[in-house]
C-alpha atoms as a printed R data frame, in Angstrom:
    type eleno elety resid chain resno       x       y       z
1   ATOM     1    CA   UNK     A     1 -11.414  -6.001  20.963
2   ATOM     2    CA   UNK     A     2  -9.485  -8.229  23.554
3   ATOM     3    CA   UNK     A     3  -5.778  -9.062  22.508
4   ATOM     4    CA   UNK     A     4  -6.186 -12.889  23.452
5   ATOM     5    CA   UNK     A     5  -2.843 -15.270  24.114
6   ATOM     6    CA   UNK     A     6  -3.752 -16.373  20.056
7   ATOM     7    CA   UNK     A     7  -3.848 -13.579  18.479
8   ATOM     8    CA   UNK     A     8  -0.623 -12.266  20.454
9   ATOM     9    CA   UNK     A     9   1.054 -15.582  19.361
10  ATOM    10    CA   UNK     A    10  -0.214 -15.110  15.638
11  ATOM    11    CA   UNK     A    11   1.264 -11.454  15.945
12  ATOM    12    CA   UNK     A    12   4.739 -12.449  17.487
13  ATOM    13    CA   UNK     A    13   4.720 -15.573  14.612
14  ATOM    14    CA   UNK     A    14   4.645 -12.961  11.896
15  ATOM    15    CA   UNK     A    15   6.970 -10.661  13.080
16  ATOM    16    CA   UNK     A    16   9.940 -13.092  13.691
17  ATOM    17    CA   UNK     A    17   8.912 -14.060   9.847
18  ATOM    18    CA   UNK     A    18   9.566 -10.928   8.809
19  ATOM    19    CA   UNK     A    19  12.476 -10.161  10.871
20  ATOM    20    CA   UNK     A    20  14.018 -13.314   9.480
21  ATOM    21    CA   UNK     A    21  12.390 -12.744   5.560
22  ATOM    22    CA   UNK     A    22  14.286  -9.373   6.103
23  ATOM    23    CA   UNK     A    23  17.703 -10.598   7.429
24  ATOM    24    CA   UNK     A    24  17.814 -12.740   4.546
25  ATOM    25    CA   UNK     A    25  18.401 -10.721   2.249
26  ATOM    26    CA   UNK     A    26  21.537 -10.959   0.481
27  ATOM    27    CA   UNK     A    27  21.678  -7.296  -1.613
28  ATOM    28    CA   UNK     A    28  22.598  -3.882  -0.326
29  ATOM    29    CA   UNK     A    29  19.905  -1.027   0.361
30  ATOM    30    CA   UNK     A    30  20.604   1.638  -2.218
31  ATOM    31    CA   UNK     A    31  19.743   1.512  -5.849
32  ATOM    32    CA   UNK     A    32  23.019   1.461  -7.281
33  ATOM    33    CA   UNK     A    33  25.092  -0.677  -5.132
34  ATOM    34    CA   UNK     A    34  22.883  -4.186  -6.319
35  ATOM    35    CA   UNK     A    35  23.889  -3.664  -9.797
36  ATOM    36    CA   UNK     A    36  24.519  -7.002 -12.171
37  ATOM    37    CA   UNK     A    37  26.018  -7.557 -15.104
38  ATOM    38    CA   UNK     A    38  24.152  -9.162 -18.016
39  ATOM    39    CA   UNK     A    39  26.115 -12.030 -19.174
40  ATOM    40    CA   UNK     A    40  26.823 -12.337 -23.526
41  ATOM    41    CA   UNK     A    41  23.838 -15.298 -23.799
42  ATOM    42    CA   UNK     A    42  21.634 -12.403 -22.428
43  ATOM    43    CA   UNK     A    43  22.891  -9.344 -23.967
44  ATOM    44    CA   UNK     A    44  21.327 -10.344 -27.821
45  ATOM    45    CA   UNK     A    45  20.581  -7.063 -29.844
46  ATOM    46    CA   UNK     A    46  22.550  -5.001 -27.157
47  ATOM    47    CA   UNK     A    47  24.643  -1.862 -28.635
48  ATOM    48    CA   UNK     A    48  28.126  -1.122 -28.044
49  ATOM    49    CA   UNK     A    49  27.928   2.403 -28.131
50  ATOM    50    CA   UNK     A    50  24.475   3.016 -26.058
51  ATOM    51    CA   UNK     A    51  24.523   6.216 -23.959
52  ATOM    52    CA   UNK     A    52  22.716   9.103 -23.018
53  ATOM    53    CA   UNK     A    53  21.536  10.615 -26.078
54  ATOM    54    CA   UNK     A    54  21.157   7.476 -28.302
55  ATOM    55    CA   UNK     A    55  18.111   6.400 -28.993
56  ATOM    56    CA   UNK     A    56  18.190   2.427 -28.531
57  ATOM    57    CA   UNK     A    57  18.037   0.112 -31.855
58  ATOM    58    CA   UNK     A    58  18.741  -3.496 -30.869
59  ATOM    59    CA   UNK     A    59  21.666  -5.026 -33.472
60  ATOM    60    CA   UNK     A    60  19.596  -7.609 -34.297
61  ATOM    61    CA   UNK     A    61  15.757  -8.468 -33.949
62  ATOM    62    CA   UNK     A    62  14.455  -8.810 -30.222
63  ATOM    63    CA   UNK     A    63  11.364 -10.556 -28.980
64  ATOM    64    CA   UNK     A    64  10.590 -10.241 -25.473
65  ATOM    65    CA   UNK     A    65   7.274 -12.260 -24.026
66  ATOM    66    CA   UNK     A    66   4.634  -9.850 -23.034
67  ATOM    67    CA   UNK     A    67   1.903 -10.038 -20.228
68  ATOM    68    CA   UNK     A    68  -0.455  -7.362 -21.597
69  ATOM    69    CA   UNK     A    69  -3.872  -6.737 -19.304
70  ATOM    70    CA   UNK     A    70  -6.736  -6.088 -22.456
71  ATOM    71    CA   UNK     A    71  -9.522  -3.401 -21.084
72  ATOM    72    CA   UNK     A    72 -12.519  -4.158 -23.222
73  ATOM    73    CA   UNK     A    73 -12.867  -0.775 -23.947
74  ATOM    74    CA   UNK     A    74 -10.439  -0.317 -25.958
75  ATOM    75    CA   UNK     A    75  -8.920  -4.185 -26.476
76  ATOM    76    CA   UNK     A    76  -5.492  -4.833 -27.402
77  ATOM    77    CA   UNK     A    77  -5.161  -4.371 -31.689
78  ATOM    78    CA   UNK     A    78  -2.031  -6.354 -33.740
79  ATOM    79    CA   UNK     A    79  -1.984  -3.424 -35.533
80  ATOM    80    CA   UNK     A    80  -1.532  -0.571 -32.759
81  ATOM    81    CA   UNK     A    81   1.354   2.078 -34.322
82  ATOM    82    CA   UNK     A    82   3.690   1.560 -30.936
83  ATOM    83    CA   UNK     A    83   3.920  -2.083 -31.751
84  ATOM    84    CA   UNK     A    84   4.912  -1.051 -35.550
85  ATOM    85    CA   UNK     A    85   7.299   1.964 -34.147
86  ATOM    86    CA   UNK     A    86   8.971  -0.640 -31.854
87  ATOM    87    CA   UNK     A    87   9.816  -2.839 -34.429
88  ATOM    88    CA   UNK     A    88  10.772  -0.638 -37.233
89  ATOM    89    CA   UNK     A    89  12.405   2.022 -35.003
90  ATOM    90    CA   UNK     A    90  14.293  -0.117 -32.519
91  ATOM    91    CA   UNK     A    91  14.570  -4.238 -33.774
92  ATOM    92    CA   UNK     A    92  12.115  -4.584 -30.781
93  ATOM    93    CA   UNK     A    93   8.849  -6.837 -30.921
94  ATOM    94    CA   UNK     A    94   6.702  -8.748 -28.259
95  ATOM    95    CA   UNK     A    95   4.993 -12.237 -28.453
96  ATOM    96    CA   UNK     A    96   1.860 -11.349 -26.105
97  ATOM    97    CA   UNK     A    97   0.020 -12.789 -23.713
98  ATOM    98    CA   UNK     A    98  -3.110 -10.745 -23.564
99  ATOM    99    CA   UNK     A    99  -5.492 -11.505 -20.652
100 ATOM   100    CA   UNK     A   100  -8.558 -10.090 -19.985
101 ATOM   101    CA   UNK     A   101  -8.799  -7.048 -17.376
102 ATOM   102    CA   UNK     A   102 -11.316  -8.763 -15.328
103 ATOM   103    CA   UNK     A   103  -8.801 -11.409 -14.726
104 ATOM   104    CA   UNK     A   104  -5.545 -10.172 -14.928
105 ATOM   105    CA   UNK     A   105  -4.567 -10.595 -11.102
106 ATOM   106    CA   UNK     A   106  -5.697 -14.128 -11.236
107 ATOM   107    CA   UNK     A   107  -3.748 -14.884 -14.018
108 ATOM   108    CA   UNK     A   108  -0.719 -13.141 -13.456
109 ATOM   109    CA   UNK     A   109  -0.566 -14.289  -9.759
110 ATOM   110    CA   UNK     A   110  -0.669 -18.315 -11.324
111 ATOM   111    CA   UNK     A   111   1.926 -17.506 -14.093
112 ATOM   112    CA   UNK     A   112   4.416 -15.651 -11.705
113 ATOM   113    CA   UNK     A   113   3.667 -18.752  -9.239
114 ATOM   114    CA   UNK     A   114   4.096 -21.231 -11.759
115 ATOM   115    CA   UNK     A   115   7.489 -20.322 -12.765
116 ATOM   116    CA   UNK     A   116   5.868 -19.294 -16.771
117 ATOM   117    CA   UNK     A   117   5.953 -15.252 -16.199
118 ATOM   118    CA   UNK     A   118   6.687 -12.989 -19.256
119 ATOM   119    CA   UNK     A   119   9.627 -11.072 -19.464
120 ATOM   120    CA   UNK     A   120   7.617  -8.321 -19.248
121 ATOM   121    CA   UNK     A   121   4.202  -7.432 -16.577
122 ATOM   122    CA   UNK     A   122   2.531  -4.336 -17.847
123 ATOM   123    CA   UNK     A   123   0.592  -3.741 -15.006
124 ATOM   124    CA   UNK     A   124   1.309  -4.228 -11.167
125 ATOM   125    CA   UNK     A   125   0.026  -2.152  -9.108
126 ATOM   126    CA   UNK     A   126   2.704  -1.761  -5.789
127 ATOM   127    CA   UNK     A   127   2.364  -4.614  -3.467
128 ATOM   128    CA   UNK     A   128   1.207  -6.479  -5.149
129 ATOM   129    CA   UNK     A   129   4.261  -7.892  -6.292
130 ATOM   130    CA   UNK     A   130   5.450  -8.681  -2.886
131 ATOM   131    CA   UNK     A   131   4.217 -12.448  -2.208
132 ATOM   132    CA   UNK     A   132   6.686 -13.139  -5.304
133 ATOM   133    CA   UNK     A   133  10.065 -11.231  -4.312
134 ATOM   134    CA   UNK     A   134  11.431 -13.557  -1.636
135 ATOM   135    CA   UNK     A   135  11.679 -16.490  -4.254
136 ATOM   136    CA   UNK     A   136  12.966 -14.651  -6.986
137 ATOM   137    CA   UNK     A   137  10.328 -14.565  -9.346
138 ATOM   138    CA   UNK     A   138  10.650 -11.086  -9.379
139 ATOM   139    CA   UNK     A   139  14.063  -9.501 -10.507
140 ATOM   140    CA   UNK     A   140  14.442  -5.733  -8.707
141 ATOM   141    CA   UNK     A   141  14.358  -3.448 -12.117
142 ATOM   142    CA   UNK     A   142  16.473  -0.864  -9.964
143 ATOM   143    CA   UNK     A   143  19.757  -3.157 -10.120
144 ATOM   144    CA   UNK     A   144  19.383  -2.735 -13.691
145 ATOM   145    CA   UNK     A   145  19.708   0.971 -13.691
146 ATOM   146    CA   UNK     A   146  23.164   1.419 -14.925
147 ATOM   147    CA   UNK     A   147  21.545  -0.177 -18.143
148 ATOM   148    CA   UNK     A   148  19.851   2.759 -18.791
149 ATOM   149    CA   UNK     A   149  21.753   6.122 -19.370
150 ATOM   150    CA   UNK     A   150  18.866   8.084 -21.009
151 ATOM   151    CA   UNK     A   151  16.915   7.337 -18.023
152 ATOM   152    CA   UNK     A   152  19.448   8.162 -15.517
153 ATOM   153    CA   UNK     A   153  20.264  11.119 -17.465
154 ATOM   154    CA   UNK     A   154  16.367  12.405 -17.053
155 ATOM   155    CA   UNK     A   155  16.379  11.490 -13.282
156 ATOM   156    CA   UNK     A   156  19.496  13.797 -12.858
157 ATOM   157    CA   UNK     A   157  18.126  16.529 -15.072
158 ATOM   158    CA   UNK     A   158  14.756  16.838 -12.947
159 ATOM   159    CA   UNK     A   159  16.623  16.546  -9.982
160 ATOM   160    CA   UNK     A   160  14.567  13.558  -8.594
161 ATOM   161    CA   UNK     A   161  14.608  10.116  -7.428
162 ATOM   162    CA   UNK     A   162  13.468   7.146  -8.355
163 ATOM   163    CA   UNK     A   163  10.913   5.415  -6.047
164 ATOM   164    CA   UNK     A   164  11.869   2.231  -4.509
165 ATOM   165    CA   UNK     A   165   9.707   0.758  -1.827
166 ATOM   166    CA   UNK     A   166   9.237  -3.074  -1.725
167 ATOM   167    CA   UNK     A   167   7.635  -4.229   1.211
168 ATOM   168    CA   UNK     A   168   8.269  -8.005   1.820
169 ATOM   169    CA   UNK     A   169  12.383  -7.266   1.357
170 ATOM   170    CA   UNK     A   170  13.281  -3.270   2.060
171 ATOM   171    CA   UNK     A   171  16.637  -4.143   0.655
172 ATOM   172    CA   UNK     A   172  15.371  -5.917  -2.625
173 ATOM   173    CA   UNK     A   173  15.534  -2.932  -4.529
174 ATOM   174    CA   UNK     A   174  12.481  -1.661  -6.662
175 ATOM   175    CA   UNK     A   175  10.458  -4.234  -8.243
176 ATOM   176    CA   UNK     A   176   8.543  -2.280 -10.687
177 ATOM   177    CA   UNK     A   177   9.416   0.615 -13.089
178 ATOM   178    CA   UNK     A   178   9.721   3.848 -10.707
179 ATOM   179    CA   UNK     A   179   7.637   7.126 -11.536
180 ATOM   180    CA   UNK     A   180   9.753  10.219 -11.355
181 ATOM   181    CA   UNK     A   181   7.027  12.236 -10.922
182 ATOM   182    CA   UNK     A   182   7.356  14.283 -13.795
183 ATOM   183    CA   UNK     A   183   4.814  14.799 -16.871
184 ATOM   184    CA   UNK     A   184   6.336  13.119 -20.249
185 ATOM   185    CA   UNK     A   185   5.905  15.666 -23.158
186 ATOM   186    CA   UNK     A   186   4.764  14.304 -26.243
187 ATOM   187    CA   UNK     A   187   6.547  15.003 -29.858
188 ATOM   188    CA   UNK     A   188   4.486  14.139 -33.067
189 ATOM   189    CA   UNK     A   189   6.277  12.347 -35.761
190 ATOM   190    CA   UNK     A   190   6.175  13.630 -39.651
């Protein structure tokens, strides 16, 4: 296929975009060095004294907003033990907003757009993420980091990293929850 004067314009259109998307950024490149600080208004239930080692129990009850994708396999149940464990064993619950699988994208993509996003996504797949990063309406989970010792802790102890690969802004940080490539074990409770 012929590279026509169009297509060549198209081409050299996107890429000063992205050059300029990219020089707009406003946050250093590594994980640690976009850290925030969570003011008091936003720090309800938060404990003094969490480190590694403490198993998080908010200091008074915590809702956070909830998109939840429902497979109709197995759809989404009030009475599911996690959402019991959370709120007994840690002051946590969720008000939901449980969408069907089949339309999840659709959904999500119009509630991220619309400015009425959850606190919480529980899917997104990576990149998919990316038409909402240069806005804002996607925070970078990895400046939040320092928030979470236990997690840290686990990342040091298997000796690996934390992915964080966000295409639309390389220096935005990670946008979703990283994998560290390690099975979880599971513990049973008596």
């Amino acid at each position: 296929m012929p590279i026509t004067r169009r297509a060549l314009g198209a081409l050299a259109g996107i890429a000063a975009c992205d050059v300029a998307l990219s020089g707009c950024s406003d946050g250093p490149s590594d994980d640690t060095a976009g850290d925030v600080t969570i003011d008091d208004a936003h720090s309800v239930g938060a404990m003094d004294d969490f480190g590694v080692g403490t198993t998080f129990k908010a200091t008074e009850p915590v809702t956070f907003s909830l998109m939840y994708r429902d497979h109709t396999n197995y759809p989404v149940q009030d009475d599911w033990s996690v959402f019991h464990r959370l709120d007994e064993d840690h002051n946590v619950t969720f008000s939901r907003t449980d969408i069907p699988m089949a339309d999840f994208d659709q959904k999500k993509s119009l509630l991220i757009g619309s400015g009425e996003a959850t606190d919480i996504i529980s899917v997104t797949y990576g990149g998919t993420e990316t038409q909402f990063i240069s806005g804002g309406a996607i925070l970078p989970v990895s400046n939040y980091f320092h928030y979470m010792p236990n997690f840290q802790q686990k990342i040091a102890d298997w000796g690996s990293k934390p992915t964080s690969r966000t295409s639309a802004r390389p220096t935005a940080g990670s946008t979703t929850s990283p994998a560290s490539g390690k099975r979880p074990t599971c513990s049973t409770r008596s």
